[in-house]
Structure formats: structure tokens, C-alpha cells
C-alpha positions, 0 to 999 in steps of 0.5 A: 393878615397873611401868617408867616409860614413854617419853613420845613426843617432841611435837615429832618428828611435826610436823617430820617431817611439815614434812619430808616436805611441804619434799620434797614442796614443792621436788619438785614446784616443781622439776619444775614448773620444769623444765616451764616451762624445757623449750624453753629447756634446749638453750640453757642448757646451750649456754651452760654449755658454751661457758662452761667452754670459754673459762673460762680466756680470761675468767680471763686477761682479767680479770686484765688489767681488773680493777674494775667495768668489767671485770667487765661489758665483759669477758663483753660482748666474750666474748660478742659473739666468741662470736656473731661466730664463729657469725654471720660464717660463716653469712652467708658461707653465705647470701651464696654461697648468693645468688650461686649462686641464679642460676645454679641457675634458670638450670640448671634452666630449660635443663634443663626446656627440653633436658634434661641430657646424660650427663656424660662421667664415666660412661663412665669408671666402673670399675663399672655404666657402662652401668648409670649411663647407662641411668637418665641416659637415662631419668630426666634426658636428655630435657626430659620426664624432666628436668621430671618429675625437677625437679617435686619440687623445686617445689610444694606440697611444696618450699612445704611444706619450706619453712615447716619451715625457716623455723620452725625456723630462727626457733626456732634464732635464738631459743634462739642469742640466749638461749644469748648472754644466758645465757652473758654473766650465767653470765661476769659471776657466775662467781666466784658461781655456782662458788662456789655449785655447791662448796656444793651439791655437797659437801652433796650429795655430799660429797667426791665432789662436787668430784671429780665436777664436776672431771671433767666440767669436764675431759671438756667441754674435753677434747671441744671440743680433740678435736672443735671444734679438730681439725675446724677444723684438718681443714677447713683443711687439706681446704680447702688440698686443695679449693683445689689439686684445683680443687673449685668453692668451696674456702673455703665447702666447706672450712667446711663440712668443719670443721663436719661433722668435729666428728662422726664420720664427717661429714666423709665426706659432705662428701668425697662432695659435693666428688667430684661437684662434680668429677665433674660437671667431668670430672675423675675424677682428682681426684675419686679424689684428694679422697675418699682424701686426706680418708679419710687426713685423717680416718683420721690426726685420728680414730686419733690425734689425737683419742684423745690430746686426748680420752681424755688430758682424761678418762682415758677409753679412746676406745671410750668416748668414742666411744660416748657421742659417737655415743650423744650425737648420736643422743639429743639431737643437736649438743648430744650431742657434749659431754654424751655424753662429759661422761657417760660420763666421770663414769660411768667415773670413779664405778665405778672409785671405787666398785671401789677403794673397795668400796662407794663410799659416799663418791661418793654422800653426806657424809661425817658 
């Protein structure tokens, strides 16, 4: 008895091959895409982070000026704050920097023409006295050794250095006024671009998706309480100290202090700068007196603090929070602050999904 045969499907080889040609399409559009946007994916991804910080500032904001106008001059005010906030303290910065410009040709002209004599300091030091005075003596007492050591900071070289930190600082002004404009569309159409993000997530990744975004919302504000808020609040209390130890411009370095407390063990430099400015007064005292209140300062915000605000966001042990801080930092720089412990977190909260659930495959597809 002959069977009837199965008669192949005409339609079923060309739309698999329209599939494959869509995939191979979008792949290659995208990655060409990414191509394009490469020099401008910091800034981007600065503006989706400052974005979801003051998330919920522009929600209360909004409430409170609803309509069309709102819609418009509430992301401009967010984002002129934002570029305020930046701005201002630099050009404090520069202003000082100015002011003190002076003072350091002066200082190096007398140095050029005298020499620089051992401070008194050194013959205080507990450790290697003799040792510190003998290279003083050798490398900076005398004018001859003094032009010697200063001819590095001139010349081709320091022209040299100089074009690199202009070029980068033009860079910086560059990707700075893009992330602004990003961050006012990313304000003015965030009820879209959320609900857009819903969509795609839960086609992609089903039920999980939410929970994945949700996390990593949660891990970006949970880090910029722990680093941003707690160094500002370390600089404003080093600052305070600066202030009453009498360290040469207490405000400037207290800023600066807050900056580099965002990153672990940043502050310490900072420490560091301040001792000298003071032992180049003589005040040894005080230089002691700055280091070990600041490694208080820093011990108390980074073993308690921290921990709570950033491990209690994400429900992420610090250890991890750590890594993915310094790993962050070390791959893709300031930027790494933030997505390195958003990473992490997502990381941590997937297997502990995938352990409960056993093979996870609600994380990674739709549901049928």
C-alpha cells in the first residue's frame, strides 16, 4: 500500500530564510550602530544614570506643574541643576587655581635663584631624618639643584602635557554638554521611553525582565547614596577639620575631598596632600592630627555606612559591592562606580533565581 506523501510547506523555506536575513539585518545595523555612537556611549550612559537618580525629584516636580509647560521647563530646570552642580565647583577650582598661579612663579623664581632650604619638619621626623635631609641637600638646597629639579616642570615636556590636557579637557566639555542634552529628552519622554523598556524587556526576557531592570534601577541609587551622598558628607566634615587644623585652603580641599571619596580609598591621597601642606608650615602636630581623624573618618563611612546604604538597595553583600566598585573603576573608570555594582547586582540576583528555581529558564525567556 503506497502512503500518500507529506508535501513540503511552499511557504516555510522562505520565511525562514526572511528570518535569518531580519537577524542577520538587525545584527549587523546594530553593531554598525554602536560603531557610530561608540565615542558618545559614556555620555549616554552618564545621562541614564544621572536619569534614574533624580527620578523621582522629577516625578515630584511634575506633579506639581502638570500640562505641556511642565512637561518642558521641568527637565530644562533638572538639567541646568545638574549642570550648575558640576560647573560651579569647577570654576571655583580654576578661580583658585588662578589666584595661586602667582604665587607658585613667584616660588619658583626665589627657588631658581636660592635654592629651597630644608623645612624644620624633617628634623622632627620619627624615621629616616637624616636620610630626608641628605637628598634635600642634594636635590633642592642649592639653586643649581633646585633648576635641575624644577626643569622638569618646563619645556617641551610640560608643552607636551600640556596639549594632552587640553585635548582631553575639550573632549570632556564635549561628552559633558552631550550627557545634559541626553539627560533633558531621556526627563521630557520618560513615561515613553519606561514604557517602551516594559515592552521590550518582557518580550525578551519574560517576567524576569521587570525584575532585572527593577534591580538595577535599585543597585545605581543604592550606589550614588552610598558613594556620592556619604563622600559629600566626608568632605563636609574633612573640610570642617581642614578648617580647625588650619590646612591652606580648607574649602577647595574639602572638595576635593568629597570627590575623591566617592572611590574607595581616594580620600587617603587627599589626607596625604593635606599633611604636607602642613608640614611644609611646621605643624607636624597637625599633620598627624588630619591623616588619623580622616582614616577615622573614612574607617566609620566605609565599614558602616556604606555597607547599609548599598548592600541594603541591592541585597548585595559589601564584598561584592566592593569588587564590582574597584573592578568598575579599573575597566571603564568614574563611569565604573556605577555600572560595576548595577552588574554585580543583577549577576547575584540571577543565580540566586536560577539556585531557587533550578533551571532558571524564567530569567532568560518568555513564558509561552
Amino acid at each position: 500500500m503506497n502512503l500518500p506523501q507529506t508535501q513540503p510547506d511552499p511557504a516555510s523555506p522562505p520565511e525562514k530564510g526572511q528570518s535569518i536575513a531580519r537577524i542577520i539585518l538587525a545584527s549587523a545595523l546594530g553593531l554598525l550602530g554602536l560603531w557610530v555612537i561608540l565615542s558618545f556611549l559614556p555620555a549616554l550612559v552618564w545621562a541614564v544614570i544621572i536619569a534614574i537618580a533624580l527620578d523621582p525629584l522629577y516625578l515630584r516636580l511634575r506633579a506639581g506643574y502638570p500640562g505641556r509647560t511642565g512637561r518642558m521647563l521641568v527637565p530644562l530646570a533638572i538639567t541646568l541643576l545638574v549642570a550648575l552642580v558640576v560647573l560651579i565647583p569647577i570654576a571655583i577650582g580654576i578661580a583658585q587655581a588662578a589666584r595661586e598661579a602667582h604665587e607658585v612663579a613667584s616660588w619658583i623664581a626665589a627657588a631658581r635663584a636660592n635654592g629651597v632650604a630644608p623645612p624644620a619638619w624633617l628634623d622632627h621626623l620619627p624615621i629616616a631624618s637624616e636620610t630626608m635631609k641628605h637628598w634635600w641637600q642634594e636635590n633642592l638646597a642649592t639653586p643649581e639643584s633646585a633648576t635641575r629639579q624644577i626643569s622638569h616642570l618646563s619645556g617641551a615636556a610640560w608643552n607636551d602635557r600640556s596639549r594632552l590636557i587640553g585635548s582631553g579637557v575639550i573632549h570632556r566639555v564635549v561628552i559633558f554638554s552631550f550627557t545634559l542634552i541626553t539627560l533633558f529628552f531621556l526627563l521630557r519622554d520618560r513615561d515613553t521611553i519606561v514604557a517602551q523598556a516594559q515592552r521590550a524587556g518582557d518580550r525578551m526576557f519574560g517576567p524576569a525582565g521587570e525584575r532585572i531592570g527593577v534591580q538595577a534601577i535599585r543597585s545605581v541609587r543604592g550606589t550614588i547614596d552610598g558613594l556620592v551622598l556619604v563622600g559629600i558628607g566626608e568632605g563636609a566634615v574633612m573640610a570642617v577639620v581642614y578648617v580647625m587644623l588650619g590646612v591652606p585652603h580648607p574649602l577647595l580641599l574639602g572638595a576635593l575631598t568629597a570627590v575623591a571619596a566617592m572611590i574607595p580609598f581616594g580620600a587617603a591621597l587627599l589626607f596625604a596632600v593635606a599633611a604636607l601642606l602642613l608640614l611644609g608650615q611646621d605643624a607636624v602636630g597637625s599633620a598627624i592630627a588630619v591623616v588619623a581623624i580622616g582614616l577615622a573618618v573614612v574607617g566609620i563611612a566605609d565599614h558602616f555606612i556604606r555597607p547599609v546604604l548599598i548592600g541594603g538597595a541591592t541585597r548585595l553583600p559589601f564584598i561584592w559591592v566592593l569588587i564590582g566598585i574597584l573592578g568598575g573603576v579599573e575597566t571603564l573608570g568614574l563611569l565604573g562606580l556605577f555600572v560595576g555594582p548595577a552588574t554585580m547586582a543583577v549577576l547575584i540576583m540571577m543565580w540566586r533565581e536560577y539556585v531557587d528555581h533550578g533551571d532558571g529558564a524564567d530569567m532568560i525567556a518568555a513564558e509561552p
